[in-house]
N, C-alpha and C positions, 0 to 999 in steps of 0.2 A: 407505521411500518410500510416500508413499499420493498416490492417486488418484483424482483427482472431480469433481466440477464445481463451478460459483461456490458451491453447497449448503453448501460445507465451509470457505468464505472466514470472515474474523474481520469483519462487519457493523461500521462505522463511520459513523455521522451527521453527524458534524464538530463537535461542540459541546464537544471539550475534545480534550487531546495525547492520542496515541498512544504506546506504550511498550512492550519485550520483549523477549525476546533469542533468538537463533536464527532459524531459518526460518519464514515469516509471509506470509500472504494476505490482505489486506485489501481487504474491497471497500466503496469510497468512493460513498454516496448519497444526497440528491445529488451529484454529482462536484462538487467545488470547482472553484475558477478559478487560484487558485493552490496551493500547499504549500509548508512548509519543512521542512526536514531537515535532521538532524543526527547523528552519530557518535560516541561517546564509547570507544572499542577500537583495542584493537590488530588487531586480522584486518579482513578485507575487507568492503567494505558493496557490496551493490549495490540497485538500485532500477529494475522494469521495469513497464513503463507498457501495461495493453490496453484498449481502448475499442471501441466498435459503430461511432461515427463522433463525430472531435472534429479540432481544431485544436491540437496540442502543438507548446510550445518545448521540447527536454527539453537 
């Protein structure tokens, strides 16, 4: 387990896909307006959303 702060996030711009496997922190900046996602396995996906202040469909 490790533990830290946004410091230790994987930095994303938006200008091309995102890809990897295993456990993953991504931190999206600008925040886009939308995303898409997708799965390609057999075990479980999940995807958790935190923000300062926003408006989410999730």
């Amino acid at each position: 387990m490790t533990i830290g702060g946004l410091d230790l996030a994987r930095p994303y711009n938006g200008t091309g896909p995102v890809s990897g496997t295993g456990d993953d922190v991504i931190l999206f900046r600008p925040a886009p307006d939308t995303v898409t996602l997708t799965h390609q396995g057999e075990s479980n996906f999940s995807v958790s959303l935190m923000a300062d202040s926003f408006s989410a469909r999730i």
